[in-house]
N, C-alpha and C positions, 0 to 999 in steps of 0.2 A: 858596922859603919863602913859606908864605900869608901876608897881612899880618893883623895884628891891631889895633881901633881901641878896642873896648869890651870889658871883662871884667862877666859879673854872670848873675843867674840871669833868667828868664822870666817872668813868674805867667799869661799867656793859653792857655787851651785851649778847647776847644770842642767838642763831642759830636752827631754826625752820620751819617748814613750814603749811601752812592753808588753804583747802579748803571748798568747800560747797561737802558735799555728795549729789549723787541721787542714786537712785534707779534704773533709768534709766539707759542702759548701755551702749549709746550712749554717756555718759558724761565723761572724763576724772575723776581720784579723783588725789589728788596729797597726798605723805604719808607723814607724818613724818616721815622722816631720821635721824635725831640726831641734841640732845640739848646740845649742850655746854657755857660755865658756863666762863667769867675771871672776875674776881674778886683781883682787887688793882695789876693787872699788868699792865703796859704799853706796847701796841701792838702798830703796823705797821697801823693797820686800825684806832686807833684811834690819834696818833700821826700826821696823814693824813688829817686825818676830822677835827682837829684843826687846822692846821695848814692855812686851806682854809673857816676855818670860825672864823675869827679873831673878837673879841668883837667889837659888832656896835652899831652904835647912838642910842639911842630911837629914833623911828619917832615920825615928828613932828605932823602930824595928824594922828588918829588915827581913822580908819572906823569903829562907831560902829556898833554892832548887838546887837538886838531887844535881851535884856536879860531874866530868868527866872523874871517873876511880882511876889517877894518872898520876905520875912523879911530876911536882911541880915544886922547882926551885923558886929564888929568889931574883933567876937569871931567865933561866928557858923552862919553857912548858915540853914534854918531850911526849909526842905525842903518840898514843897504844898504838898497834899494828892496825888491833879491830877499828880503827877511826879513820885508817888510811883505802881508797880505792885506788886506781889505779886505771888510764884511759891509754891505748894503744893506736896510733894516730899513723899516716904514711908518714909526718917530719918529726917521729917520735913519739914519746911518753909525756900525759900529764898527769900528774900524780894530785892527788887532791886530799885534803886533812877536814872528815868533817865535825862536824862539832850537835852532836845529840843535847845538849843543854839548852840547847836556842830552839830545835823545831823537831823534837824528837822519833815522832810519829814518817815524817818525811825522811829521815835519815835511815829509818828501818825499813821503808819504801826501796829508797837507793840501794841500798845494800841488800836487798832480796832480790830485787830486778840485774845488779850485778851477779851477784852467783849466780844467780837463772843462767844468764847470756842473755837476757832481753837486748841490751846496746850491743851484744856483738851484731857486725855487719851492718849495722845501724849509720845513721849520717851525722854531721855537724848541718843540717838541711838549712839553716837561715843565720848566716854572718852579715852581721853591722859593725862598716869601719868605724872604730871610733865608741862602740859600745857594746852590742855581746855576740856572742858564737853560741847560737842555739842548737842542743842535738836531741835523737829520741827517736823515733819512729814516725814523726808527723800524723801521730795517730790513722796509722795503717795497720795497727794490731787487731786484734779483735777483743772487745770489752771482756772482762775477767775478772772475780772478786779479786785476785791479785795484781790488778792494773785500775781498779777504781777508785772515782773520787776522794782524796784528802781535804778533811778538814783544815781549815788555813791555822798556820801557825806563824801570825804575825810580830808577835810581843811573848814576852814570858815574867814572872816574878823577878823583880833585882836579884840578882846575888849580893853577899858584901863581898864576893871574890872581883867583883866589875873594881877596875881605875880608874877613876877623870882623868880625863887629860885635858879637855876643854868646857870652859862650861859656856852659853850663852851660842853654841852654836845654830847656824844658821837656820839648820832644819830638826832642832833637838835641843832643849835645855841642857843638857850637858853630852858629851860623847867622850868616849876611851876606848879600855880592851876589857874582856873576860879570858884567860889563860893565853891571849896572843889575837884573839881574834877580836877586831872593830866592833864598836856597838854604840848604840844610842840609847840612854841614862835619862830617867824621869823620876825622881827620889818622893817626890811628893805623890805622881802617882804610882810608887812601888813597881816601876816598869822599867825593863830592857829591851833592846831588839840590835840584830843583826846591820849594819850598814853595807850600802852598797858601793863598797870601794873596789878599785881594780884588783881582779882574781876571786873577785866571790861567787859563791857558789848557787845557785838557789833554782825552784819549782819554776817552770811556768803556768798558765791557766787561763783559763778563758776572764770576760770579764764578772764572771760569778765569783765572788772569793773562795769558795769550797770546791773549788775544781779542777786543782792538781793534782798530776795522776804518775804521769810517766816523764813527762819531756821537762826537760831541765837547760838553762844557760847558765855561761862563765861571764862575768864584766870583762870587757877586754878593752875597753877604751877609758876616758878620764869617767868620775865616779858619777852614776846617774841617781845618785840620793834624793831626788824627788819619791823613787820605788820604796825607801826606805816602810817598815810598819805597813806594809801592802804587799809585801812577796814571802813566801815561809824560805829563809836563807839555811843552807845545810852545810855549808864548808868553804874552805879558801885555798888558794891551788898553793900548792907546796913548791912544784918545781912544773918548767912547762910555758909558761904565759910565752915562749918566743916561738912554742911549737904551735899555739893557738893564732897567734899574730901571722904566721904562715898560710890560716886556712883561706880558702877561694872565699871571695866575696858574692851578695847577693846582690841582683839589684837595688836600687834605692826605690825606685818606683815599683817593685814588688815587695817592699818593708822588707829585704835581703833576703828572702826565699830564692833556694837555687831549684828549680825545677824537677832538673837532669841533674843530682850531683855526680861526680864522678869518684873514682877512688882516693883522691886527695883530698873529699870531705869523709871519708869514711871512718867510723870508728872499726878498727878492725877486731879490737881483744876488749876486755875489761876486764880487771882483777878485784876481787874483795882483800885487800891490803896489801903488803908488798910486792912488788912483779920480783923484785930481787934480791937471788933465793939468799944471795950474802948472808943477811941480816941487816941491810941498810935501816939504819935508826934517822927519825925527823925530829926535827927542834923547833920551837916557833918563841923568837926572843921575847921576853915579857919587857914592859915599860921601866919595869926598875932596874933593870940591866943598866950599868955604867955608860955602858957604849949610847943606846938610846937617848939615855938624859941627857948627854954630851949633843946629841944630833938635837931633839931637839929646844935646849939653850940656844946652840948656834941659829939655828932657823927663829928664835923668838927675836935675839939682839941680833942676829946678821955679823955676828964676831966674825970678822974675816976681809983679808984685804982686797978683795974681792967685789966687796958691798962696800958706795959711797954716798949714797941716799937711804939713811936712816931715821930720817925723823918720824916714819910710823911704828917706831920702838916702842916695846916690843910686839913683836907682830903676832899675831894668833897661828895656832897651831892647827892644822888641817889634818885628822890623824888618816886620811886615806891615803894623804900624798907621804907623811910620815907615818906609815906602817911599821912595825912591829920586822926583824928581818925571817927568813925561814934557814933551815942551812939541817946539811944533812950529813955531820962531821962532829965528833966530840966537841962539845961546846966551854967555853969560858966563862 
């Protein structure tokens, strides 16, 4: 049985669009049009979407999937080395935590094109303020059964290791974590999948769904969860998100493709798990941690003298904006 922590509706959506660049110019690109933002209004679309996904049973069985083989407390998920890559950037390191449960196939993609060096010298070639920092090659490689089409891994079986945290969400009957990481919960139809909250990780592709190959984007702006159950998502950056927010932007009228990048978009290294040779250990807080619950209580009642306008008490839980924390230090 999933657990459940928070019942309530959503009010965050966001409006965006994501494709795979080529190079090629036989390929469509699709551009970013515009991002818009509601925040604690009640719309049409979402009054809609509740309305026609009214709170369901738990199922009674629940199809597992083969989970991370990892120490999972009551507190932190601590996540393997083998799960950790690692991006070498001119304003630093982003280290990134993926997660083989949600889109497997993709994950061992990643991590073969890292130990290759496929992304070394490679670019961050199309940054969008406000939404992702895409890198890869701009498919300027040369096709290769080890750089060929993936099947899409949109959705995967529930775990009972998934948590509610909301249910009646905007764009999802219910959404939580799986071991730290965002998801959206469909109990009735025995379904999970990846969200796309700031620092995720995921495939790009053309608009064919089977045709993620190489090039990949970070969220780096507020979350475009329209993408949700349409992109195969592989992980969530662990540390990093200020060294991404540093990269050169793209035009807006070229869908933020930089041309000419320079070395400030460059990926210079990539490591298959830790760059540091320490033994630096990563932690990704689970929802039942103390601290969490506490955060979000406050966020539901606005306990705080801070907040003087409460009468939409309690307020729904947006678990993008309240994430799970990461921290890379013996944990509590």
């Amino acid at each position: 049985m999933i657990k459940r922590l928070v019942h309530s509706l959503s009010p965050l959506t966001q409006i965006s669009a994501l494709s795979r660049i080529s190079a090629r110019p036989q390929i469509s690109v699709l551009a970013i049009s515009l991002c818009v933002t509601f925040l604690g209004v009640s719309s049409v679309m979402s009054t809609a979407y509740a309305n026609n996904h009214e709170k369901s049973p738990e199922a009674t069985q629940v199809k597992e999937k083969l989970l991370m083989d990892t120490d999972i407390t009551n507190k932190w998920y601590k996540v393997p080395n083998k799960h950790i890559v690692t991006l070498e950037t001119h304003y630093g390191d982003v280290v990134i935590a993926l997660n083989p449960a949600l889109a497997p196939h993709h994950v061992k993609r990643f991590r073969k094109l890292i130990k290759s060096d496929f992304y070394q010298q490679q670019y961050f070639y199309r940054v969008v303020d406000g939404f992702v920092a895409q890198g890869g090659s701009n498919e300027s490689h040369e096709p290769s059964p080890e750089t060929g089409n993936l099947k899409a891994e949109f959705i995967t079986p529930l775990s009972s290791s998934a948590v509610v945290i909301e249910e009646n969400d905007m764009f999802a009957p219910a959404t939580g974590f799986l071991n730290g990481f965002p998801v959206g919960i469909d109990s009735t139809r025995n379904e999970m999948w990846a969200l796309h909250c700031p620092g995720t990780v995921a495939f790009a592709r053309n608009s064919e769904k089977d045709t993620a190959s190489t090039e990949f984007y970070i969220v780096i702006g507020q979350a475009p969860r329209h993408l949700d159950r349409n992109m195969s998502v592989i992980g969530r950056v662990l540390e990093g998100m200020e060294v991404l927010q540093q990269l050169p932007r793209g035009p807006i009228e070229n869908s933020g493709v930089i041309e000419v990048p320079s070395d400030k978009s460059q990926i210079r290294n990539s490591y298959a798990g830790n760059k540091d040779t320490s033994g630096k250990q990563y932690y990704i807080q689970l929802p039942s941690h103390p601290e969490y619950q506490k955060r979000m209580k406050t966020g539901q009642t606005l306990d705080n003298s801070f907040f003087h306008d409460k009468i939409y008490s309690p307020r729904p839980i947006d678990v993008c904006y309240y994430q799970t924390k990461t921290s890379s230090t013996p944990c509590n």
